[in-house]
C-alpha positions as CSV (number, residue, x, y, z in Angstrom):
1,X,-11.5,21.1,-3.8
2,X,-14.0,21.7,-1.2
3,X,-13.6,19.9,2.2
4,X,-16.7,17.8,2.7
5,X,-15.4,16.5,-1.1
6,X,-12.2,15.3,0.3
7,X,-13.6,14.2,2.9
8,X,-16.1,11.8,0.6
9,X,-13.7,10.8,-1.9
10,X,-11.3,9.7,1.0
11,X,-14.0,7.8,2.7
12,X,-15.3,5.8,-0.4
13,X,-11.3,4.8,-1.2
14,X,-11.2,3.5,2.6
15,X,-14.3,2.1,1.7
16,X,-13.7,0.2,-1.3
17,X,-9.9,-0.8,0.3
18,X,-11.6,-2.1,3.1
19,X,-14.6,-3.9,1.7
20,X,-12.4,-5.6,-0.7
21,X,-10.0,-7.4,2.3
22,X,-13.5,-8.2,3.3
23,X,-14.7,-9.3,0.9
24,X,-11.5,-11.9,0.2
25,X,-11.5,-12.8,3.9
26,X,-15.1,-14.0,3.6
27,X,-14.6,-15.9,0.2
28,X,-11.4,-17.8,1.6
29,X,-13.4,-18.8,4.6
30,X,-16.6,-19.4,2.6
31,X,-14.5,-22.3,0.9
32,X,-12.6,-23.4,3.5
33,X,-9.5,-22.5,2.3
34,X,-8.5,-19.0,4.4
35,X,-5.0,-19.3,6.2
36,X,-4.9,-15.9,8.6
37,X,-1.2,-16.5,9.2
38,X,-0.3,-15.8,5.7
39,X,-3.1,-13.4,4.4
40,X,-2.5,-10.9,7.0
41,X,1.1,-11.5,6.5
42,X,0.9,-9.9,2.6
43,X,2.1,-6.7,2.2
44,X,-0.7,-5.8,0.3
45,X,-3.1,-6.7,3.0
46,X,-1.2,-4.8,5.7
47,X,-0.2,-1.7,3.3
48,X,-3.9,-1.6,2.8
49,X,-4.7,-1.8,6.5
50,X,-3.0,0.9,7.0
51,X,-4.0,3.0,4.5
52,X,-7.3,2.2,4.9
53,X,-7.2,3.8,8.6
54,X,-5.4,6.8,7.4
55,X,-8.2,7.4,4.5
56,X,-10.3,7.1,7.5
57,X,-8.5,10.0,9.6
58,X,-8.3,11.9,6.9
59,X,-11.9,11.7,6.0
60,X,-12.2,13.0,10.0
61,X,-9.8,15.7,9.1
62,X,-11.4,17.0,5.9
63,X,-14.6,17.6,7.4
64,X,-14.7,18.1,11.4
65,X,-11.3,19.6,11.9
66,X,-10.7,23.5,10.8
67,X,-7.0,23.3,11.9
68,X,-4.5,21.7,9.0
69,X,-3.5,18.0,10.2
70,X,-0.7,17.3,12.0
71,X,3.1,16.5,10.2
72,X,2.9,13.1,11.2
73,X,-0.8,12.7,9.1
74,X,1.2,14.1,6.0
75,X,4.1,11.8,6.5
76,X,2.1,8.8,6.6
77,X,0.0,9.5,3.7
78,X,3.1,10.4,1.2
79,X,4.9,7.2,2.9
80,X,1.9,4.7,2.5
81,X,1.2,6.1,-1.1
82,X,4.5,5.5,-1.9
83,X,4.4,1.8,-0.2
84,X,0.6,1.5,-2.5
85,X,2.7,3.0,-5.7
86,X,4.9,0.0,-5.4
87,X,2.6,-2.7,-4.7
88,X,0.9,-1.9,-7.6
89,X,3.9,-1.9,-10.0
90,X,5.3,-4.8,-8.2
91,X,2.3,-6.9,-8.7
92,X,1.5,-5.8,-12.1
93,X,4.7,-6.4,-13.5
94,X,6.4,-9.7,-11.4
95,X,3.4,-11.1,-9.9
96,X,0.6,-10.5,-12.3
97,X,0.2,-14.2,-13.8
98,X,1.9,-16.1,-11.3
99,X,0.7,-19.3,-10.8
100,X,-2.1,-19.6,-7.8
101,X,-1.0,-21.6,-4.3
102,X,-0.9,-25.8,-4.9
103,X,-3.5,-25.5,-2.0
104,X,-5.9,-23.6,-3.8
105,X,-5.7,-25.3,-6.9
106,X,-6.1,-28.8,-5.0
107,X,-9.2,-26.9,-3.8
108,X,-10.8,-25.7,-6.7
109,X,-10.2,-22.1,-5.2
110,X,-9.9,-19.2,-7.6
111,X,-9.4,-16.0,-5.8
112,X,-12.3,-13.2,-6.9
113,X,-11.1,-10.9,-9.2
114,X,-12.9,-7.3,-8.2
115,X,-11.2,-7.0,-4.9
116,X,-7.7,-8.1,-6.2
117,X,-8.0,-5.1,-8.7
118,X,-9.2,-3.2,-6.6
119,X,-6.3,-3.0,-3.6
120,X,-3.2,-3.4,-6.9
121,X,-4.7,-0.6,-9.3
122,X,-7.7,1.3,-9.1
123,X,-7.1,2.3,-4.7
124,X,-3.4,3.0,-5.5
125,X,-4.1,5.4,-8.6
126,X,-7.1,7.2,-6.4
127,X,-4.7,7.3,-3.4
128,X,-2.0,9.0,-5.3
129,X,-4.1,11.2,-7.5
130,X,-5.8,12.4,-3.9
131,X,-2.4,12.9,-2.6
132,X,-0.9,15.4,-5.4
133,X,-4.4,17.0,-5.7
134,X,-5.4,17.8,-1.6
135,X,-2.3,19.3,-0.2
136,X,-2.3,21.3,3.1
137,X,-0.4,24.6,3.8
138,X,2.1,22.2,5.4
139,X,5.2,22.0,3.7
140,X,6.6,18.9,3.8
141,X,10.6,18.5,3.4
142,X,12.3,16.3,0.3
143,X,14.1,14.6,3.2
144,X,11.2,13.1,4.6
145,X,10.7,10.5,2.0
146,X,12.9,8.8,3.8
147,X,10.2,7.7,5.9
148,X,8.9,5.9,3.1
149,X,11.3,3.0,4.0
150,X,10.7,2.5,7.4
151,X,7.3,0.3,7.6
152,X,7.9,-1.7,4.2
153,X,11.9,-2.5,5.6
154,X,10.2,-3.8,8.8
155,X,8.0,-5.6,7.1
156,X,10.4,-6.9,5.2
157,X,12.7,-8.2,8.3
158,X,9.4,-9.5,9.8
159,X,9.3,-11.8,6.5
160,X,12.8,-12.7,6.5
161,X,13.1,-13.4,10.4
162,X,9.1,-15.8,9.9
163,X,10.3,-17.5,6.5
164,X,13.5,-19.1,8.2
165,X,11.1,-19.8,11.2
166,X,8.4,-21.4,9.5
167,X,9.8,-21.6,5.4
168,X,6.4,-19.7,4.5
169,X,7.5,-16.7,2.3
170,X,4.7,-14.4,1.2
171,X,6.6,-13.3,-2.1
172,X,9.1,-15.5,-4.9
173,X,11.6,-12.7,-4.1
174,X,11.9,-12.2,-0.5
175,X,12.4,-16.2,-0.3
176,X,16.2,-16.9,-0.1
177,X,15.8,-20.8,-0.6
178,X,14.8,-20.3,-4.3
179,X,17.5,-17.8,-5.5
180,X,20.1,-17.5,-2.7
181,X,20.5,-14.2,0.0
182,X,22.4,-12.5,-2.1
183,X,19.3,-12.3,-4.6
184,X,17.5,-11.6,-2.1
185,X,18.9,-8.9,-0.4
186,X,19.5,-7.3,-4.1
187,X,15.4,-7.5,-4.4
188,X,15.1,-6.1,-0.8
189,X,17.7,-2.8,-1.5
190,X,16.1,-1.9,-5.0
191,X,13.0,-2.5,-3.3
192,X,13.8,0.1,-0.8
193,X,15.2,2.8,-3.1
194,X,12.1,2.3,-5.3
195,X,10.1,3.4,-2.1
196,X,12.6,6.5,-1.3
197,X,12.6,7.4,-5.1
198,X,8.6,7.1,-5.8
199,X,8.2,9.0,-2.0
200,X,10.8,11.6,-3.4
201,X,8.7,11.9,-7.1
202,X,5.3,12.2,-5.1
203,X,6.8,14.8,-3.1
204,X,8.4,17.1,-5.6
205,X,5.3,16.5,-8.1
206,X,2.9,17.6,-4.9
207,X,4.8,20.5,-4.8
208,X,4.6,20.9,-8.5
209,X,0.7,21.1,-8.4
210,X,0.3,23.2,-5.5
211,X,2.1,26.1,-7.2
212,X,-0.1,25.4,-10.1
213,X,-3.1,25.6,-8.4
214,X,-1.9,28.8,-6.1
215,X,-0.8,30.4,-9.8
216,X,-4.3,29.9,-10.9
């Protein structure tokens, strides 16, 4: 795949990401009912942030840099497609259907649907088709998806450490008062090998299509 390709296709996915917490931002306050505190406290959001601004680089990369990018660019786009790998399953299969916020519902507030789609399935399948399909002469170790963890298990203490502050929790199973600690420190360690396991899979099947394509 030709660079100024990469280069597009990583731009439009920042694009998209990006125009959709837009776009939700701007609806919310539209109707009077956006809450800062809590959206930007969604892993989602901030998962998407930061993807979002590696797309971005990596759109840089692709087309004004002739040099491959540096480890730590490769690091964070397996980790974050891992962390966007698991917000999407996690959403579609224990949050999908959940019940909108009492507050929105007092307000008559449905949230739009494109940009929800958009940030829980169509960026994290184009960020993780991107990933196994664009891979640099940089080998990247199996060990390394340990990385994977670290920004998702600091998010997570953030959570923890602001729900006992303030008893907002941004997710059913990171709040202890509905199922007890144990519960939820069971959700937050198969969370975390979920992330090392999908960083691990993304890793070995990267590897997987690069000898493909080098066999070709």
């Amino acid at each position: 795949m030709k660079s100024k390709t990469i280069g597009a296709v990583r731009l439009a996915t920042a694009f998209a990401i990006l125009a959709s917490i837009y776009w939700q931002v701007a609806d919310r306050l539209a109707h009077s009912v956006f809450r800062p505190e809590e959206y930007w406290a969604y892993f989602t959001i901030e998962t998407s942030l930061l993807m979002g601004a590696v797309l971005l680089l990596g759109a840089g990369f692709a087309w004004f840099r002739k040099t491959q990018p540096a480890l730590w660019f490769e690091i964070a786009r397996v980790s974050l497609a891992a962390a966007y790998v698991v917000v999407a399953v996690v959403y579609n299969a224990l949050l999908r259907g959940e019940p909108d916020d009492p507050r929105d519902i007092a307000a008559h507030y449905v949230w739009p649907t494109t940009p929800n789609e958009i940030l829980h399935v169509w960026a994290p399948i184009v960020v993780t088709i991107e990933l196994l399909l664009v891979s640099p002469k940089v080998r990247l170790k199996l060990g390394y998806a340990l990385w994977a963890a670290g920004f998702p298990l600091a998010w997570l203490a953030g959570s923890v450490i602001r729900g006992n502050i303030n008893h907002w929790w941004p997710y059913w199973f990171v709040n202890p008062d509905l199922y007890g600690v144990p519960s939820m420190l069971m959700y937050i360690a198969g969370i975390t090998v979920i992330l090392i396991g999908t960083s691990l899979l993304l890793l070995s099947l990267r590897r997987l299509t690069a000898r493909w394509r080098a066999s070709r």
